[in-house]
MILUM-798621 format. One record per residue (C-alpha): x, y, z. Coordinates in Angstrom, 2 decimals, always signed. Example, Ala and Ser with C-alpha at 12.3 -4.5 7.8 and 13.67 -1.06 7.14 Angstrom:
<bakols>
> east;north;up
> +12.30;-4.50;+7.80
> +13.67;-1.06;+7.14
</bakols>
This chain:
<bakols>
> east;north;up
> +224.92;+87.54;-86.08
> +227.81;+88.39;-88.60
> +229.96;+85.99;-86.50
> +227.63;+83.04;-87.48
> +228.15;+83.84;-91.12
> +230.59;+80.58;-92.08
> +233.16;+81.89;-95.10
> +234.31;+79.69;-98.07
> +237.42;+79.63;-99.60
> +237.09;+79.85;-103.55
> +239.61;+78.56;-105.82
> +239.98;+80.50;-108.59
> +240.92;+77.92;-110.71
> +237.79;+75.83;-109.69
> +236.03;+78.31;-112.20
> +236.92;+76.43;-114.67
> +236.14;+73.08;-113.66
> +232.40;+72.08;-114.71
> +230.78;+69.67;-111.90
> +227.34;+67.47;-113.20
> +224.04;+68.93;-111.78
> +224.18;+65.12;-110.00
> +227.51;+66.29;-108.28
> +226.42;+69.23;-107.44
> +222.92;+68.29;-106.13
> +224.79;+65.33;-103.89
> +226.84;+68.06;-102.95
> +224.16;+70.52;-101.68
> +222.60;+67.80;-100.00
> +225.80;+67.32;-98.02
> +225.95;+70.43;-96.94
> +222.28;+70.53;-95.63
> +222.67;+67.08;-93.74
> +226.01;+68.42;-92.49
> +224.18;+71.42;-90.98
> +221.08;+70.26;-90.47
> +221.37;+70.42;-86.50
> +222.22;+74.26;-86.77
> +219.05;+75.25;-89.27
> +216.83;+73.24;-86.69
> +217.99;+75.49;-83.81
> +217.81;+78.66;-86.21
> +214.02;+77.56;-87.07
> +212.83;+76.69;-83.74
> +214.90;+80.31;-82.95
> +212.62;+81.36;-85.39
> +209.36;+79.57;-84.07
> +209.65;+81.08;-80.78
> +210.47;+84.79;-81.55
> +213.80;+86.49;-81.72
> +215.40;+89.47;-79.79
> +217.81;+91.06;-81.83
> +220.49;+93.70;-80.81
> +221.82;+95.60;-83.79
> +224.19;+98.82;-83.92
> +222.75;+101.47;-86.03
> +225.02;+104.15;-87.77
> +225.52;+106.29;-85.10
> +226.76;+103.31;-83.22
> +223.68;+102.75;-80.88
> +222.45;+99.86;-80.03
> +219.11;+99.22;-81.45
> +217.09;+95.96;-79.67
> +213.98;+94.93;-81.22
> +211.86;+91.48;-81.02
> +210.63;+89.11;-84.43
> +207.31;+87.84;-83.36
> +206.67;+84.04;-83.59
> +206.76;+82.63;-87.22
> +203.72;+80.70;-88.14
> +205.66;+79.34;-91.05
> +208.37;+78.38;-89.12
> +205.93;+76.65;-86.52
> +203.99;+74.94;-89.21
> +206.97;+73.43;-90.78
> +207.87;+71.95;-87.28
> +204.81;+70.65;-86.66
> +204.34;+69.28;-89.68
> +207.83;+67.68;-89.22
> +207.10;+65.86;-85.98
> +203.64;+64.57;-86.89
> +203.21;+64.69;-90.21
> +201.42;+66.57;-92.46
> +197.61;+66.65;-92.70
> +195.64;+64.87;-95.24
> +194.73;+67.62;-98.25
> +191.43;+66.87;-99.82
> +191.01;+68.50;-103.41
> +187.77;+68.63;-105.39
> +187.75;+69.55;-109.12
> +184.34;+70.53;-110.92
> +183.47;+71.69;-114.35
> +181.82;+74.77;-115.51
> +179.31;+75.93;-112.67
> +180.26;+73.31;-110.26
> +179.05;+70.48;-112.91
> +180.72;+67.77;-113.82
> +184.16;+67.62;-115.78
> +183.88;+65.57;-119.08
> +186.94;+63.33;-119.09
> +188.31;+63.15;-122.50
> +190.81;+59.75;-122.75
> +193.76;+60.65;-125.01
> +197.21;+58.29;-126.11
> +198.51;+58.23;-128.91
> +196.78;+55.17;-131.10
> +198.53;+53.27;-133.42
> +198.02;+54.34;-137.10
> +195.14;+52.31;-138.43
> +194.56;+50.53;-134.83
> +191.64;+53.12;-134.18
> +189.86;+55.63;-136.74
> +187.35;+56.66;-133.76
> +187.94;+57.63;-130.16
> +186.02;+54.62;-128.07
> +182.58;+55.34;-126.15
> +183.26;+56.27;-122.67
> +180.45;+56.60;-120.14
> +180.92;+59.71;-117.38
> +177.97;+59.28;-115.33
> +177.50;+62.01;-112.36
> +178.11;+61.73;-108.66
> +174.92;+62.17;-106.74
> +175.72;+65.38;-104.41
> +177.77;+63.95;-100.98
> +179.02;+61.19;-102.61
</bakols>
């Protein structure tokens, strides 16, 4: 695996230059398009399970197998058909209902009271 490991030249000199976040986001997103091919193979690598042959320190050769990654699975999946729907339900205090307080900041003089609002409560189901 250390042969996959790609090395980068650094200027030392480029220290010293200061590059925008924008720069360097456009930059980093480069470099992921650029090797997006290879991290699919790694992931789907990944997906499946790995076997691995390492050397240990006495210079033996140590095999062992990843098991499937669910992450790794899920993110493909979610790639090719989407991701699900997620549904999200907020309540109040002992599953009541919230009270819904409007707030923006009025105009001096424009309002010297809050205006009515009426919350009325979902039947159960609804």
């Amino acid at each position: 695996m250390a042969g996959d490991i790609e090395q980068i030249e650094v200027d030392p000199g480029a220290a010293k230059k200061r590059t925008s976040q924008k720069k360097a986001i456009v930059k980093a997103e480069l470099y992921a398009a650029r090797n997006l091919a290879k991290y699919i193979k790694l992931l789907e690598a990944l997906a499946n399970g790995v076997t691995v042959m390492k050397t240990n320190k006495q210079g033996e050769p140590e095999v062992y197998v990843t098991p499937p990654d669910r992450a790794a699975l899920e993110y493909l999946i979610d790639r090719g058909m989407g991701r699900t729907p997620q549904r999200f339900e907020i309540t109040g205090e002992d599953g009541g209902a919230l009270e819904i307080v409007p707030w923006a900041p009025a105009p001096e003089g424009k309002y010297d009271e809050l205006p009515k609002v009426e919350v009325k409560e979902l039947e159960q189901g609804r």
